[in-house]
N, C-alpha and C positions, 0 to 999 in steps of 0.2 A: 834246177830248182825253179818252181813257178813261183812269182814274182807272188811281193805282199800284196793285197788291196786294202786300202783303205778306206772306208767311205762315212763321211760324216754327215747327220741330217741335222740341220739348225735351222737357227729363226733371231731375227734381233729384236722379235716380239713374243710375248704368249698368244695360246686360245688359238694357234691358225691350224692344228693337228698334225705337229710335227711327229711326237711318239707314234701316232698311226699311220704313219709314212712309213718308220724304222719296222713295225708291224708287219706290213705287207712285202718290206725287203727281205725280212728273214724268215716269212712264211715261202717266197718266190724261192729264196737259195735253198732252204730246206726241200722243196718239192722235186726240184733240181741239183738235187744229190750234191750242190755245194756244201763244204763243212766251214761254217761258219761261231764266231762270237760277236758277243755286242757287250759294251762299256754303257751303264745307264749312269750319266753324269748329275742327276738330280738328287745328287747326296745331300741329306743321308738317307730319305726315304726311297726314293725311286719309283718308275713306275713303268719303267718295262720291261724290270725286274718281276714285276707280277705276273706277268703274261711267259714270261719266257725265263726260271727260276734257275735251267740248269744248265744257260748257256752267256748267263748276262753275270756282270759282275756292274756294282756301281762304285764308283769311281768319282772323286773332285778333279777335275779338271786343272786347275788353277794350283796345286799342288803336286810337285812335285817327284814326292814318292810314287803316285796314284799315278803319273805323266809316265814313268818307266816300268809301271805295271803293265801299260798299253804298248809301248814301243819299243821295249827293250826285248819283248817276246812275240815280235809281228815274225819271227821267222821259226815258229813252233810249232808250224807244219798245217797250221788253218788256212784255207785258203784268204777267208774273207772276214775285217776285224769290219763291224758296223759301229758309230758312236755315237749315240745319240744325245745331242748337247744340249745341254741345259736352256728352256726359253732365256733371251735376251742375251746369250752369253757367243753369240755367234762368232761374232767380230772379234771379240778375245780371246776366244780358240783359236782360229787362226793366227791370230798374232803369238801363241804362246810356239806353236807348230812350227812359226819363223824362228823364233829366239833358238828354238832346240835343233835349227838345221833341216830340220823334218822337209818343209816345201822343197830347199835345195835338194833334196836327197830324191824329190817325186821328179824334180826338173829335168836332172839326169838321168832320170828312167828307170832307177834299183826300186821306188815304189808307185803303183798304179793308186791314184789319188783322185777319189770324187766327189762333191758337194752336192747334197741336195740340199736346195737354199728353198725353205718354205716360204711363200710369201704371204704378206696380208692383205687386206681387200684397199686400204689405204695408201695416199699416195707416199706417204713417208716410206713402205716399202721399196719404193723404187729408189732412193735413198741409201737403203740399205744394200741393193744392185750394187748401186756404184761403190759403197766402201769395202762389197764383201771380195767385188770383181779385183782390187789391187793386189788380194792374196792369190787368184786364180790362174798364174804364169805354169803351165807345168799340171795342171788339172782339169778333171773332167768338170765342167759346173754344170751342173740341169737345176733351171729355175720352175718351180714347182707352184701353178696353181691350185689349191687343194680346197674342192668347195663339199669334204666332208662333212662341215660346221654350220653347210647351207652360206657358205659366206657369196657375198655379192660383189663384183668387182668391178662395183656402180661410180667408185671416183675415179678412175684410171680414164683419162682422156687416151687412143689409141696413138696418137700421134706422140704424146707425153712419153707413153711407155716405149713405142719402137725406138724412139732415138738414146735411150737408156740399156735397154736389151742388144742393140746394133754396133752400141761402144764394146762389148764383151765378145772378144774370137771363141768363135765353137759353142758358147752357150747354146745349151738345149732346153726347151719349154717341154714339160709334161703338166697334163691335168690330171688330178685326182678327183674322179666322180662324186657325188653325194651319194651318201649309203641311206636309205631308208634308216628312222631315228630309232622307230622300236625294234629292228636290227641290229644295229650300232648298241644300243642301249642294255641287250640284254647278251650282248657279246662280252659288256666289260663287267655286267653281273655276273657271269662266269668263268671271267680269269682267263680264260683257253684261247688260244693262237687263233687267229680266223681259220685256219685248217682245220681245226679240231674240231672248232665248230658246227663245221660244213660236216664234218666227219659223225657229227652226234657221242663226240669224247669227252668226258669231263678232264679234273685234271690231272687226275693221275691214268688219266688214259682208259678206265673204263665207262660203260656205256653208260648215255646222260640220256635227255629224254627233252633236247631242245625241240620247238615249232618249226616243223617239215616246212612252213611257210617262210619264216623268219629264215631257217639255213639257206633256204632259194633266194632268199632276197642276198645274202652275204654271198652267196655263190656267186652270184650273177655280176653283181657288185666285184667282187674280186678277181673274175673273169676279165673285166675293163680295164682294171689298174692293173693286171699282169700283161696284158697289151700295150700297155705303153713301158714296160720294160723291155717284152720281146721288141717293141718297137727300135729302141735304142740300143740292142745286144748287150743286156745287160750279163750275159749271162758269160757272155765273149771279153766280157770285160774283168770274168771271174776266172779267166780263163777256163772256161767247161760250155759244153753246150748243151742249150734247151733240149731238155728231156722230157717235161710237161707240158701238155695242154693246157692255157689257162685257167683257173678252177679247177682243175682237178689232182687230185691224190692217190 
């Protein structure tokens, strides 16, 4: 039996685009004949719940019932559970993950466990480095600059940040491109996965009648961010191998 995976996308802030991180995970495993689910922790509303309606469930984190909806069924035959955690709530997912055995259980090897830690443009992110790196014993951590937001990562002195980044064994740095904003902008007017997009699908899967210019700009865009997955075998991490070209369906 192939091993769970786990992977959870956070942040110990908002507004860095953590949801459109979990986006482009589950458009890459979907392309890549991975069978995945995703936990949207931003109950009760949710928001990638919108995007993605018939594979998300949303879920309180910090609640218990809601805690063995997600792990009491990680060996239900998906390969890959994605979580995407509530802004600010980073640190105490983690910490909730230790109470219930969970990290122990990744350390020993029975679950394949990975963080994608968004960061902000601010130095209190690095801050955040160092408290999220103490749950990291036993996982994958990739530290994620994400300058979909257009964000600038004008206060980081480099020397500040290496010796914060260099404290963490194995961490891996990805950037996430900026996506052109009337792109971006009329991707979440339409609710539909960046693939579908690309694809000219609305949401129930027939044909929509998005701008041939605007899908190029999302294709191309999505092209970059699924290289720095194939970069890090992500797909080897799902145990399956890249099937797709980036961007394409």
């Amino acid at each position: 039996m192939v091993k769970p995976v786990v992977i959870v996308v956070g942040a110990d802030k908002g507004g860095v685009g953590k949801t459109t991180v979990s986006r482009t995970l589950l458009d890459y495993f979907s392309v890549n004949n991975v069978q995945t689910r995703a936990f949207d922790t931003e109950a009760p509303r949710g928001t990638l719940k919108r995007f993605y309606p018939e594979i998300t469930e949303i879920v309180d984190m910090t609640a218990t019932a809601d805690q063995m909806k997600i792990f009491d069924t990680l060996n239900s035959g998906l390969s890959v559970t994605v979580i995407d955690a509530r802004a600010g709530l980073l640190s105490s997912a983690l910490a909730s993950l230790r109470d219930i055995g969970f990290l122990e259980s990744a350390r020993s090897g029975q679950i394949t466990f990975a963080v994608f830690h968004i960061l902000g443009s601010s130095i209190a992110s690095l801050d955040e480095i160092a408290e999220t790196a103490t749950f990291m014993s036993g996982a994958k951590y990739y530290l994620v600059k994400n300058f979909i937001n257009d964000t600038q990562f004008f206060q980081w002195d480099q020397a500040t940040y290496n010796s914060y980044f260099h404290r963490i064994k194995h961490a891996t740095e990805l950037v996430i491109p900026k996506l052109n904003e009337m792109a971006y902008e009329q991707v979440e007017v339409a609710s539909v996965p960046f693939i579908d997009f690309v694809a000219n699908k609305g949401r129930n899967d027939e044909p929509a009648n998005n701008s041939f210019v605007l899908r190029g700009y999302v294709r191309h865009w999505l092209s970059n961010v699924w290289s720095e997955f194939d970069r890090i075998n992500l797909t080897e991490l799902a145990g399956a191998k890249s099937a797709t070209r980036a961007g394409e369906k």
